[in-house]
C-alpha positions as CSV (number, residue, x, y, z in Angstrom):
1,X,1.7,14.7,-1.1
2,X,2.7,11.4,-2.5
3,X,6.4,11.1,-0.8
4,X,9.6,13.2,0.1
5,X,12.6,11.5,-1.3
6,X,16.1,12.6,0.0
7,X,19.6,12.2,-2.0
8,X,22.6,12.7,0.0
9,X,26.3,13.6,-1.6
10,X,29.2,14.2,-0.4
11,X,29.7,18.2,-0.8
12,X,32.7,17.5,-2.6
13,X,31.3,15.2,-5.1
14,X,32.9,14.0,-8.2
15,X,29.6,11.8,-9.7
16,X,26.2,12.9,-10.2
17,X,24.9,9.9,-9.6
18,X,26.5,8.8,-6.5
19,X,24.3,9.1,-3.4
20,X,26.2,8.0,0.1
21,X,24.5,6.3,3.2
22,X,24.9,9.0,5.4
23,X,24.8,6.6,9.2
24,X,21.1,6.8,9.3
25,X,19.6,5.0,12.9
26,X,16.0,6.1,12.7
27,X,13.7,8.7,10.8
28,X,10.8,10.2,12.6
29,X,8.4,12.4,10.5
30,X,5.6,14.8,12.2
31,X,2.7,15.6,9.8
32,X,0.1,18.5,10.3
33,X,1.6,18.3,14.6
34,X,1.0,14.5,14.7
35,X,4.3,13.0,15.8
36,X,5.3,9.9,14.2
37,X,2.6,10.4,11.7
38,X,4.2,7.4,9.2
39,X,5.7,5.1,12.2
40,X,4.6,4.8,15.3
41,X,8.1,4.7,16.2
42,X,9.4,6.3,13.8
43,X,11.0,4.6,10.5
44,X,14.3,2.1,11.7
45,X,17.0,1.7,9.6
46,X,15.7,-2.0,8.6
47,X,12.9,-0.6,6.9
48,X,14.9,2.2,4.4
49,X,15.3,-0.1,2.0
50,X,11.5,-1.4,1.7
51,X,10.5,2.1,1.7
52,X,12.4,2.6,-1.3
53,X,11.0,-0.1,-3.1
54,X,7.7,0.6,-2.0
55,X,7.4,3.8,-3.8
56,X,9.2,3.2,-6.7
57,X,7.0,-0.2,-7.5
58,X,10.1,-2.5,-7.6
59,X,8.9,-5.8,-5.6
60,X,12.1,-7.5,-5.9
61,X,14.8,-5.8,-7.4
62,X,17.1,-9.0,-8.7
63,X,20.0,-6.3,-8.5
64,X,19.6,-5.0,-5.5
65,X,20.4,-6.3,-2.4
66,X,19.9,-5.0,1.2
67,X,23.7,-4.7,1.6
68,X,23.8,-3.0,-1.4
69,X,21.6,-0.5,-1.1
70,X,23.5,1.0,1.4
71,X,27.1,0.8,-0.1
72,X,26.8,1.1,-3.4
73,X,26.4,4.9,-3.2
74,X,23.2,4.7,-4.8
75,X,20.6,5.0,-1.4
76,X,17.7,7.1,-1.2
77,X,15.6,8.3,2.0
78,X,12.5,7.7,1.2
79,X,9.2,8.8,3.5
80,X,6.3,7.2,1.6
81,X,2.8,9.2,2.9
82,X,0.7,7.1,0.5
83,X,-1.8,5.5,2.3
84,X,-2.4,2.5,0.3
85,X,0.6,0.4,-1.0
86,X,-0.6,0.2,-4.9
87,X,1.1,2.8,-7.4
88,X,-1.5,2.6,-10.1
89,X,-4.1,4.6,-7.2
90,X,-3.6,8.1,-7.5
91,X,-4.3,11.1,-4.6
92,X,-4.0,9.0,-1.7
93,X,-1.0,10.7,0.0
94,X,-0.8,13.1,2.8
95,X,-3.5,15.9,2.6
96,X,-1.7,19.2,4.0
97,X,-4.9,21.3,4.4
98,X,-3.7,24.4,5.1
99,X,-0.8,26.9,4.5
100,X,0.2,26.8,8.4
101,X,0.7,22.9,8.0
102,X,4.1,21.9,8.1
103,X,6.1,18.5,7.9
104,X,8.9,17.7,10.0
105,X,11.9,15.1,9.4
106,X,13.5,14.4,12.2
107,X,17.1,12.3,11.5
108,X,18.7,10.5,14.0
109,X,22.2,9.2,12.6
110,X,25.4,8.3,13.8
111,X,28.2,11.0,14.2
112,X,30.8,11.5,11.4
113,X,32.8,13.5,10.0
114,X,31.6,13.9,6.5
115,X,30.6,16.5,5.3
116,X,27.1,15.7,3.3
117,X,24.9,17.3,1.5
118,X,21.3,16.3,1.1
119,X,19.1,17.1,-1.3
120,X,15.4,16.9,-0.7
121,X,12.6,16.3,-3.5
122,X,8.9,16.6,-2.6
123,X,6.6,13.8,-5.1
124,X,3.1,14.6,-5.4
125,X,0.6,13.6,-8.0
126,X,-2.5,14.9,-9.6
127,X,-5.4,14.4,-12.1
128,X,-5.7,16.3,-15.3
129,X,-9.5,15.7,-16.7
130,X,-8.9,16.4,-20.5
131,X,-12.5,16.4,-21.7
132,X,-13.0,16.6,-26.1
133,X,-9.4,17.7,-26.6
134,X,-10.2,20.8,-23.8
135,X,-8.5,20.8,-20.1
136,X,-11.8,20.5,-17.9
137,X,-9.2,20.7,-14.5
138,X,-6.7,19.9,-12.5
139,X,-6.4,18.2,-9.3
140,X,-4.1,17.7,-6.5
């Protein structure tokens, strides 16, 4: 599992592509019952943004500012589980080994009263060996 990437909307939306900050303090992921499995203590507000770029392979975004990240109703949680920081390597995210493995996202924001929706995408990657114009496999 490469990354989970979550969009939040407000449920009474009017854009498609307009994504709202929803307060966000701190993100703490558990992976396979190891707590804090992509911070030790957990992911801070401060590093949302660098996540972000991190997995979509934007060093510097010349458009993107910190401050507009978060107001420009364009932000996106993003958990990274790669464990490398290059995007050209592929299969070096979070192995879930078995079907009783489970990740949990635990969001620690501050209280509001809007009324969000979020919308939760799950980016993993794979290797297709094509072998003289025949598919010799697949993996994950």
């Amino acid at each position: 599992m490469k990354a989970i990437v979550m969009l939040f909307t407000n449920k009474t939306k009017t854009d498609s592509e307009e994504y709202v900050y929803p307060n966000i303090e701190k993100v703490r992921v558990t992976v396979e019952g190891v707590p804090n499995a992509v911070y030790i203590q957990g992911i801070p507000k401060t590093r949302l943004c660098e996540e972000a770029r991190r997995l979509f392979g934007t060093g510097e975004i010349s458009h993107q500012t910190l401050t507009n990240f978060f107001k420009d109703k364009k932000f996106a949680l993003v958990i990274d589980l790669r464990t490398v920081n290059d995007v050209s390597t592929f299969g070096n995210g979070a192995k879930i080994q078995n079907t009783q493995s489970e990740i949990l996202v635990e969001i620690t924001k501050k209280a509001t009263t809007a009324n969000v929706v979020c919308h939760m995408f799950v980016l993993s990657d794979g290797v297709i060996g094509i072998e003289n114009g025949q598919l010799t496999g697949v993996q994950y």
